[in-house]
GUKEPA-815811 format. One line per 4 residues: their letters; for each residue x, y, z of C-alpha. Coordinates in nm, 3 decimals, padded with zeros to 5 digits. Example, Ala and Ser with C-alpha at 12.3 -4.5 7.8 and 13.67 -1.06 7.14 Angstrom:
BEGIN
as = 01.230/-00.450/00.780  01.367/-00.106/00.714
//
This chain:
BEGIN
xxxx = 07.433/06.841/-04.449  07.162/06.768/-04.206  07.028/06.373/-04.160  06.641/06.556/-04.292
xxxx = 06.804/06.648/-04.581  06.898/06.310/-04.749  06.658/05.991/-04.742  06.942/05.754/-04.659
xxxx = 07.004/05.929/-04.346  06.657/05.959/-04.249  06.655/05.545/-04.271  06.965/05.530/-04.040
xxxx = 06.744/05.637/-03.727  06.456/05.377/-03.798  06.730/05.080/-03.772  06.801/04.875/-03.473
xxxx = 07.116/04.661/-03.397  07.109/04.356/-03.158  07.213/04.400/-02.787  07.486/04.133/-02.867
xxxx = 07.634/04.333/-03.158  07.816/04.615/-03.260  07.676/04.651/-03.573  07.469/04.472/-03.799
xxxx = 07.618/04.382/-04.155  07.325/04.535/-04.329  07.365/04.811/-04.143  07.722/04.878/-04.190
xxxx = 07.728/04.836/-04.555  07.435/05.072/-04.601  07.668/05.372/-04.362  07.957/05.238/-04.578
xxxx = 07.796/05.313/-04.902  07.578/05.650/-04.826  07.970/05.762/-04.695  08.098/05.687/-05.015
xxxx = 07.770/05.894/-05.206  07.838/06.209/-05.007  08.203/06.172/-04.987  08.220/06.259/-04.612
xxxx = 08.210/06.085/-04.308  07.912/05.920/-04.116  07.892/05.799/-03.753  07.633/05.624/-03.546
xxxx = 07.591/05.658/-03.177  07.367/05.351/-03.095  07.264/05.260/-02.726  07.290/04.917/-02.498
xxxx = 06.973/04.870/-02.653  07.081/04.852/-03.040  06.876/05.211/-03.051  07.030/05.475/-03.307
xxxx = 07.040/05.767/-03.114  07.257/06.009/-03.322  07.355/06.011/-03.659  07.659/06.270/-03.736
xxxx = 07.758/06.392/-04.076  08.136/06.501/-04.073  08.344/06.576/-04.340  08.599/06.363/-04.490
xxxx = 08.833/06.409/-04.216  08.648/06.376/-03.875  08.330/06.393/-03.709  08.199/06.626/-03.437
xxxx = 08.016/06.469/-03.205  07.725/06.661/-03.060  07.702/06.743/-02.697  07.503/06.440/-02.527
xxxx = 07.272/06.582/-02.297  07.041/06.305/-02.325  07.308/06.078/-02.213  07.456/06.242/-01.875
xxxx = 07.768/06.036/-01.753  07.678/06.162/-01.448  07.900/05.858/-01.165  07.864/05.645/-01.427
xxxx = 08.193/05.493/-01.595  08.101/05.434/-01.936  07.821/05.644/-02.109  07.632/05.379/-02.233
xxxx = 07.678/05.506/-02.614  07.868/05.322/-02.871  08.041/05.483/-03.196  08.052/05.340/-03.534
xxxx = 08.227/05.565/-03.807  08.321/05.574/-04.165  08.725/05.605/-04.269  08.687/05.756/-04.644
xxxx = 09.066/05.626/-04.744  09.087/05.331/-04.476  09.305/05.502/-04.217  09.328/05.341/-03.838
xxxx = 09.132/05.527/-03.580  09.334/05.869/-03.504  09.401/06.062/-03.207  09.115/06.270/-03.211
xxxx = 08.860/05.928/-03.216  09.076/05.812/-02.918  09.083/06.114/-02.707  08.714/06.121/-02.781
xxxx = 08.635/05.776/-02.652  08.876/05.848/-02.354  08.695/06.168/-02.295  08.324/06.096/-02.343
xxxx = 08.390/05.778/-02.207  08.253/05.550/-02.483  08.108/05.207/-02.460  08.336/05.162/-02.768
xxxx = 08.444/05.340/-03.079  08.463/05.135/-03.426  08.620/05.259/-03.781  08.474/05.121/-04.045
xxxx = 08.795/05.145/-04.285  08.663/05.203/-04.656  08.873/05.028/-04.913  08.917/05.114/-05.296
xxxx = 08.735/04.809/-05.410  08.403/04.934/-05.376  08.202/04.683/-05.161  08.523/04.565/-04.924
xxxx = 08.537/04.766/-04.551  08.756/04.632/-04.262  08.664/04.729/-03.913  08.880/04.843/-03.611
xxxx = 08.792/04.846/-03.246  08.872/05.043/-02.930  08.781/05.031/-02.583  08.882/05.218/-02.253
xxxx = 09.112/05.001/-02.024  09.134/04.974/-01.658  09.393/05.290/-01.489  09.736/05.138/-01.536
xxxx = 10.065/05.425/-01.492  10.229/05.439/-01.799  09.990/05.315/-02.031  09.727/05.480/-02.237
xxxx = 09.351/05.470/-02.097  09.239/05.244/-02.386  09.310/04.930/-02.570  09.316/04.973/-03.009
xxxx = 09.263/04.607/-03.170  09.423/04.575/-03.506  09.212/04.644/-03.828  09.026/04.315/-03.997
xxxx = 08.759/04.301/-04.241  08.404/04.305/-04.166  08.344/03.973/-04.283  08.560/03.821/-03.973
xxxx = 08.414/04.028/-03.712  08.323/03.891/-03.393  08.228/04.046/-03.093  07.962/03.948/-02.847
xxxx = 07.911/04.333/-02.734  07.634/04.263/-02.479  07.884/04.036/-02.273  08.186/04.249/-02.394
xxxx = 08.035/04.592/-02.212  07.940/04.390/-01.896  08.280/04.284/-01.835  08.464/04.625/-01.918
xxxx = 08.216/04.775/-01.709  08.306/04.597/-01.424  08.720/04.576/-01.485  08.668/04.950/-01.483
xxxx = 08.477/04.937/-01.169  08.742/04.737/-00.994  08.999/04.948/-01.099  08.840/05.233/-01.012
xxxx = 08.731/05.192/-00.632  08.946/04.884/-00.543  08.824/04.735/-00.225  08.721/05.015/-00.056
xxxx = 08.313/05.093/-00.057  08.228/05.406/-00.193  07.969/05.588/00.064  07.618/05.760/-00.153
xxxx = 07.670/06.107/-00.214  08.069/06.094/-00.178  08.283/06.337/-00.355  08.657/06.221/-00.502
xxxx = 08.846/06.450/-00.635  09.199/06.535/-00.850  09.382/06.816/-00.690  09.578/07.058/-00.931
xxxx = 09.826/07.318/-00.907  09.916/07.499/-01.206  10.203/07.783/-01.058  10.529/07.956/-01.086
xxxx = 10.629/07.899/-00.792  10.920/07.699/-00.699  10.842/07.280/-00.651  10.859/07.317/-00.297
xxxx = 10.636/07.582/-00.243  10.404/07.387/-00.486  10.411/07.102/-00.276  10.352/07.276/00.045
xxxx = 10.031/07.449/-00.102  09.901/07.092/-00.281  09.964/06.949/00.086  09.741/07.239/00.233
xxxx = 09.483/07.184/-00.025  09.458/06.798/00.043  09.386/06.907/00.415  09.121/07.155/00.291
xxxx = 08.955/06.892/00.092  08.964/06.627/00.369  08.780/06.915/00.595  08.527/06.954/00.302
xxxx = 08.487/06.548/00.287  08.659/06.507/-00.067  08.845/06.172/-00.081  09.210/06.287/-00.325
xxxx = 09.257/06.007/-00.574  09.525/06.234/-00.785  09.747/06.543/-00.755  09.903/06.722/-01.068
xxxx = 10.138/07.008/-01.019  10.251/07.194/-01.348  10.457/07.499/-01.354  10.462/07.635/-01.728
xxxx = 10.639/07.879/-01.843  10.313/08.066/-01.957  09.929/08.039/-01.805  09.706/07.914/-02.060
xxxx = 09.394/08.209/-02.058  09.148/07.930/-02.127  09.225/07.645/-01.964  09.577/07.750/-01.691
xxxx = 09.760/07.481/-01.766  09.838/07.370/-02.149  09.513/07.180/-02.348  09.693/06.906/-02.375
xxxx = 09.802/06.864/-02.028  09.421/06.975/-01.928  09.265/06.643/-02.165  09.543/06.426/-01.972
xxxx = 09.446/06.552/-01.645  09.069/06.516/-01.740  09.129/06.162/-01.873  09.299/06.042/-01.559
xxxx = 08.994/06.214/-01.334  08.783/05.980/-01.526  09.006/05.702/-01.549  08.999/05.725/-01.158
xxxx = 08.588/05.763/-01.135  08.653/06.099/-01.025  08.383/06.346/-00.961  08.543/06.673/-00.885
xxxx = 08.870/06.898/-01.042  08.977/07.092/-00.759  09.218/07.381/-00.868  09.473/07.524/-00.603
xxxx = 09.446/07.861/-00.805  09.173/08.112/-00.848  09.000/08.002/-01.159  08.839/08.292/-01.385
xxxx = 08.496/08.254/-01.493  08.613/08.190/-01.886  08.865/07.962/-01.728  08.570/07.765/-01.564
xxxx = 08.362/07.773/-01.847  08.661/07.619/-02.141  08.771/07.335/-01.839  08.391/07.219/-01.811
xxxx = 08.293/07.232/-02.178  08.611/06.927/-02.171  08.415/06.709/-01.935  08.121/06.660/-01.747
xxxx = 08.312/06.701/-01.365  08.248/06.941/-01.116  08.558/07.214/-01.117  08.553/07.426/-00.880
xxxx = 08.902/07.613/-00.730  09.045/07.674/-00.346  08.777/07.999/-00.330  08.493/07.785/-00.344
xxxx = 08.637/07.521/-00.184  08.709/07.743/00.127  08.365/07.861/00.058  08.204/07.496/00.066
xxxx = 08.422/07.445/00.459  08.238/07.778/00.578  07.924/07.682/00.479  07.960/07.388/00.650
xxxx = 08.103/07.519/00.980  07.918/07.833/01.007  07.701/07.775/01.313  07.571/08.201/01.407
xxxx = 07.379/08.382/01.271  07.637/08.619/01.148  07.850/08.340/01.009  07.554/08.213/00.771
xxxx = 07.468/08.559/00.625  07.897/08.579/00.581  07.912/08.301/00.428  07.589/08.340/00.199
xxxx = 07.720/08.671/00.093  08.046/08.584/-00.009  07.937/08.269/-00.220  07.693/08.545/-00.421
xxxx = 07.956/08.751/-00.462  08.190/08.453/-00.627  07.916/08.279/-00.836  07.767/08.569/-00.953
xxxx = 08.011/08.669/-01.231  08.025/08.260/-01.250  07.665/08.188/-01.344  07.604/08.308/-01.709
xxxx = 07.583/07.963/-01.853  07.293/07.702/-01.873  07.247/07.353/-01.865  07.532/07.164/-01.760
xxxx = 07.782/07.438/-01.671  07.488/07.529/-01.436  07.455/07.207/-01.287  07.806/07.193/-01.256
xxxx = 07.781/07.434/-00.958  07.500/07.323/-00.774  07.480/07.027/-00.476  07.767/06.883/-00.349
xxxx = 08.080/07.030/-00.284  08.148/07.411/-00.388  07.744/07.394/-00.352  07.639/07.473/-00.056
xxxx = 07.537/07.824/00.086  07.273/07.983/-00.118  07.147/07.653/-00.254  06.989/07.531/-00.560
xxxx = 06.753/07.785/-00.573  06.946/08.101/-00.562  07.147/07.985/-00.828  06.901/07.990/-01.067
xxxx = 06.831/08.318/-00.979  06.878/08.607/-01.229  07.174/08.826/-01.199  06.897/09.077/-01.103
xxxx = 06.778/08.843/-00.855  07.103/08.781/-00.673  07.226/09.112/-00.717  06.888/09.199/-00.461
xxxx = 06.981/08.922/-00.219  07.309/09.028/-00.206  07.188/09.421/-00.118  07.013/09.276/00.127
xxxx = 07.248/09.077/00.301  07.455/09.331/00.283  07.184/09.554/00.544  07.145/09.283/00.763
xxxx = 07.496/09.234/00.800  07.531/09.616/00.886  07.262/09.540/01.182  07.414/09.236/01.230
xxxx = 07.761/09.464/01.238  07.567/09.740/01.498  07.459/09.475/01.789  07.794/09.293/01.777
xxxx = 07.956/09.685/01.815  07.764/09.758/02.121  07.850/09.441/02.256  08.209/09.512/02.245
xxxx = 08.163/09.827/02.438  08.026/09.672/02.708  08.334/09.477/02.709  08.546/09.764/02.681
xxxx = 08.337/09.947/02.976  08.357/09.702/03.170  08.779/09.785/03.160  08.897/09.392/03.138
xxxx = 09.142/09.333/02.900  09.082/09.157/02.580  09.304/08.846/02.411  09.220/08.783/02.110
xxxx = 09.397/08.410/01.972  09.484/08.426/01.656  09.678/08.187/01.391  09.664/07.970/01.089
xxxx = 09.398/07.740/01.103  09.402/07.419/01.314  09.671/07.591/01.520  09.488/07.444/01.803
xxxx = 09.357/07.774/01.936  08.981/07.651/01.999  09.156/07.391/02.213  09.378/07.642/02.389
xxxx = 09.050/07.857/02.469  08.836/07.518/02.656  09.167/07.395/02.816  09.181/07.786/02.987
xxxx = 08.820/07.813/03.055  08.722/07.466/03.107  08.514/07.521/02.834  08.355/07.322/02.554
xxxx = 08.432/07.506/02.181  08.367/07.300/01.912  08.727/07.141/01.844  08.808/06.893/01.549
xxxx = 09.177/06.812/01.358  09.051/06.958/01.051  09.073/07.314/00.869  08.853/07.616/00.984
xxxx = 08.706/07.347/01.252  08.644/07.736/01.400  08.433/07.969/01.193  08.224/08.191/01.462
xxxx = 08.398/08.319/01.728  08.410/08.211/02.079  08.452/08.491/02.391  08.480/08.314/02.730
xxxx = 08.598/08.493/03.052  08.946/08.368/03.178  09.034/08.387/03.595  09.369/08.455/03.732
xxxx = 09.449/08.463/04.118  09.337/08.786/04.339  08.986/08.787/04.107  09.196/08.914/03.826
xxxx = 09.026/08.881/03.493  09.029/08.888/03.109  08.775/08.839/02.838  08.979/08.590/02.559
xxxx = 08.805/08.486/02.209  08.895/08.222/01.985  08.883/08.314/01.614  08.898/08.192/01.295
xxxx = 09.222/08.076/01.145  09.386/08.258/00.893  09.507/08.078/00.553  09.736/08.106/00.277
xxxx = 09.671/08.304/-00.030  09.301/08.404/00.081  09.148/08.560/-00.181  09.021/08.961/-00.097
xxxx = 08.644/08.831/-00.188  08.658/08.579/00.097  08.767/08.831/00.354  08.432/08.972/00.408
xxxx = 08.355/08.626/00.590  08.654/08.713/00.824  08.459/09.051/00.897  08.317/08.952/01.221
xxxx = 08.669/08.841/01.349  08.844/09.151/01.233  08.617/09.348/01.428  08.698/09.170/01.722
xxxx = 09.048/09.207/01.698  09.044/09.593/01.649  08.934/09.581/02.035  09.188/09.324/02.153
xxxx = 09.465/09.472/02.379  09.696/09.180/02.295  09.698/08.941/02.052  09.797/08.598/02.155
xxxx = 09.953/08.440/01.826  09.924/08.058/01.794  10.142/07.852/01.591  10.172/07.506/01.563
xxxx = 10.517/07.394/01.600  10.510/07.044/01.487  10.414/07.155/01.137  10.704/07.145/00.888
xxxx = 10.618/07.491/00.735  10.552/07.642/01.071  10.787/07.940/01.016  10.556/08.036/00.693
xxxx = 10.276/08.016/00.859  10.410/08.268/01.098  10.472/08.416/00.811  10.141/08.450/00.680
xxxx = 09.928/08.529/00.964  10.189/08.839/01.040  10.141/08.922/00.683  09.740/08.944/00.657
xxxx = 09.753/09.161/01.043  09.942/09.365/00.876  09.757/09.444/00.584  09.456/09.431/00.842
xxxx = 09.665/09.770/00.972  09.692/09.560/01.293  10.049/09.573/01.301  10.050/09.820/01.600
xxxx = 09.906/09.574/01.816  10.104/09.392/02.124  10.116/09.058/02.013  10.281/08.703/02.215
xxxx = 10.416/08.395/01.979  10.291/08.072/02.153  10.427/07.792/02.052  10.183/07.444/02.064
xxxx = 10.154/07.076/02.059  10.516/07.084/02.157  10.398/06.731/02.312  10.449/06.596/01.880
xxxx = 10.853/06.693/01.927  10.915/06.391/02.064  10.801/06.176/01.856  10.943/06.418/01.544
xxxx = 11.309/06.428/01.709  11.265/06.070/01.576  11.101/06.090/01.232  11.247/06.471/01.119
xxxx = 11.497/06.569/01.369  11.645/06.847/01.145  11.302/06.993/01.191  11.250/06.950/01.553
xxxx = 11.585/07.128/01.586  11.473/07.428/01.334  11.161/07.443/01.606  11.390/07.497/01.894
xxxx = 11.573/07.736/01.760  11.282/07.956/01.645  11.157/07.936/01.942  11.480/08.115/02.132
xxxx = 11.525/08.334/01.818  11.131/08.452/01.844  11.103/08.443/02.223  10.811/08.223/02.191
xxxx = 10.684/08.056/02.490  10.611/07.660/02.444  10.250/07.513/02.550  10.080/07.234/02.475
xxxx = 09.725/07.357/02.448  09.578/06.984/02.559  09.804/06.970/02.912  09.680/07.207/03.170
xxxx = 10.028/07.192/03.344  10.210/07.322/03.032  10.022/07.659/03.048  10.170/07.778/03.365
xxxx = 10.448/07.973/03.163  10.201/08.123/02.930  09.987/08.246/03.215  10.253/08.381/03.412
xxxx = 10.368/08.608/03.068  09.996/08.708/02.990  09.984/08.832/03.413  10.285/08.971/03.380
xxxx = 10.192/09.166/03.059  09.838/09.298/03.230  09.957/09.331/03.636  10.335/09.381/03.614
xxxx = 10.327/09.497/03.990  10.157/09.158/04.098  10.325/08.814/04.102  10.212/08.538/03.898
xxxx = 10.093/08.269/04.080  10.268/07.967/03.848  09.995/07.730/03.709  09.682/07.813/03.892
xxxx = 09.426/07.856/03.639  09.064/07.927/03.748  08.792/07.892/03.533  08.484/08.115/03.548
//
């Protein structure tokens, strides 16, 4: 039944409730009795200012509350929307009205409890409560009748709002524009290599300028097609984001596009996964012309199968992070539309492709040998590359700091030279439609005559990072390639003898067991080994000259 179609209903919109209360008397007799008439229940959603905005017809078990568009929650809180609802038999407020005021984040919800004695109602309250562990995100009242009902709501709402507040950001100020963000991990994995991956995907956020509030991990049995992890587990998750003031759901898993769609119908955040994520840091660091058109053309090729919704699943995607790239604009583009930019991205990047091949050949004419360094990201190898050359590459402790690459000239003694390029760094579980913004990199590492592989020894997972970056040359068919383990930042073992000595020892003993050769990229003097190796590898008739490094 629609409000037009019954006169009682029509009258509900034209009434007005005082800022200071919940509802009028008048008011809630008059829902009380037209629920009784129709034998189903009624709700009103009525603003801060006493407005009836929505009236819902439900049936005599629940309600279904529209989608409120006209009420975005937006960094807001609380929605600024109220609920008042009939109970046909008088039951307390269920689950459903709770997850619902937890979930829409509700100035309040109130059941007006029907009794048998026609005429008598009792009311019961709830409200959302400030984040405490262990305790449910809202506060239930118990049931009394209307009659004793007393609630200043004006000054009620003032003061939740700001308890919620407090909660929410503590002391620290929250800068304009600022993303914070849940992490989740929803795998099979063992707990360990859950953790690892939640730890990597903290580091990727930090890079992307997410602040973490939360991190779930959940390892089920069976992934849930709609939603990856259970519903259940998904409304906690989505309760505690906003609980938190949370703006973002960042998934350490690919997320399909029906997978996107079910998690954002739930809630009004931005979810986005590690692809777009990744995505967002390239944007972002992408400095060349060839980077940009990389990075613009893989975000096209993500978002396109991504972008069949409207309205708020649109705006879900655009601004911020896991927004950046082709901007606002191209994502309200047509499929038809994007598919075009994307065709021609894809010719400029073959020009693009043509000028960076001839380039190389002059390289290869000119008969130096070529290093190429290569690792998992913040390895340090940007730093390795200006500490060699005396150079200035951008350098930064963050992930993918390095996006374009860098070719500088190196100098040994008796005007012996090389031509060395810093690359990006390689990542865990990169998903194939990412590795076409690698492209320019791979390319340059077809031509490299050795490949100097970085790894960063005062990581605890250092060994699977080895792993990793062996595993994705491989399947780059680079396997054939001479390749030299460098250890760096073996200046941090000193200080982790101390705080993880099992580790420090695992370190050292890779290092025999691998024949790596220990540098710290930041201390000229600790290079003197690696430069004798890389002269003996390119002038074995010559003798290295220990530590003299000469920069172009």
């Amino acid at each position: 039944m629609k409000p037009s179609q019954h006169k009682g209903l029509e009258r509900l919109y034209r009434r007005r409730v005082p800022p200071e209360e919940v509802i009028t008397l008048d008011l809630a007799r008059e829902l009380v009795e037209l629920s009784r008439e129709i034998r189903r229940q009624l709700g009103l959603l009525v603003n801060r200012s006493g407005d009836v905005e929505y009236v819902i017809v439900g049936d005599e078990r629940g309600l279904y509350i529209p989608e409120l568009s006209d009420y975005p929650l937006g960094k807001k809180l609380l929605r600024e929307l109220r609920l008042i609802h009939t109970h046909l038999k008088g039951e307390s407020l269920t689950d459903d009205d709770l997850t619902d005021l937890a979930l829409l984040r509700l100035d309040l919800i109130a059941a007006l409890q029907i009794s048998p004695v026609e005429g008598q109602f009792s009311i019961q309250t709830a409200y959302l409560a400030p984040h405490t562990p262990g305790k449910a995100p809202y506060r239930t009242e118990r049931p009394q009748p209307f009659s004793r009902f007393e609630l200043d709501f004006a000054s009620f709402v003032e003061t939740l709002e700001s308890s919620l507040h407090q909660a929410a950001n503590g002391t620290r100020v929250i800068m304009k524009g600022e993303e914070r963000g849940i992490l989740i991990s929803v795998t099979k994995a063992s707990l360990d290599e859950a953790e690892d991956s939640i730890e990597e995907l903290k580091e990727l956020a930090r890079t992307a300028g997410v602040e973490v509030l939360d991190t779930v991990i959940q390892r089920p049995r069976q992934f849930n097609p709609r939603f990856l992890m259970g519903e259940g587990k998904m409304r906690d998750v989505v309760i505690r984001a906003l609980q938190l003031g949370a703006s973002l759901l960042v998934f350490d898993q690919e997320l399909s596009p029906t997978q996107i769609r079910s998690i954002s119908a739930m809630t009004e955040l931005k979810v986005i996964d590690r692809s777009q994520l990744i995505l967002d840091i390239f944007a972002r660091r992408a400095q060349s012309l060839d980077g940009k058109v990389q990075v613009e053309l893989a975000q096209l090729k993500y978002l396109l199968p991504r972008l069949t919704g409207r309205g708020v699943q649109m705006s879900r995607l655009m601004g911020g992070i896991g927004g950046r790239g082709p901007g606002e604009t191209k994502l309200e583009m047509d499929r038809r539309r994007i598919r075009d930019r994307i065709a021609r991205l894809e010719k400029e990047l073959k020009e693009l492709s043509h000028g960076r091949y001839q380039r190389r050949q002059k390289r290869v004419k000119a008969g130096l040998p070529i290093i190429s360094i290569v690792g998992y990201t913040n390895a340090g190898k940007s730093t390795l590359l200006n500490t060699l050359t005396q150079s200035d590459v951008f350098t930064e402790n963050l992930l993918f700091a390095t996006l374009d690459t860098s070719t500088r000239r190196l100098r040994f003694p008796r005007d012996r030279e090389v031509i060395i390029t810093d690359t990006v760094g390689f990542i865990r579980s990169l998903p194939k439609s990412l590795m076409g913004a690698f492209k320019a990199t791979l390319e340059e590492l077809q031509d490299a005559d050795l490949l100097l592989h970085l790894v960063d020894c005062s990581n605890p997972r250092f060994e699977e990072h080895i792993s990793q970056v062996e595993t994705i040359l491989d399947e780059l068919e680079l396997e054939t390639k001479p390749r030299l383990l460098v250890f760096n930042k073996t200046d941090l073992l000193t200080e982790m003898k101390k705080k993880d000595p099992l580790t420090a020892m695992k370190v050292r003993q890779a290092s025999r067991r691998l024949s790596a050769i220990a540098i710290s990229a930041a201390d000229r003097k600790s290079l003197a080994p690696l430069m004798e190796e890389l002269q003996r590898r390119f002038w074995p008739q010559e003798t290295a000259i220990a530590g003299q490094v000469i920069p172009e």
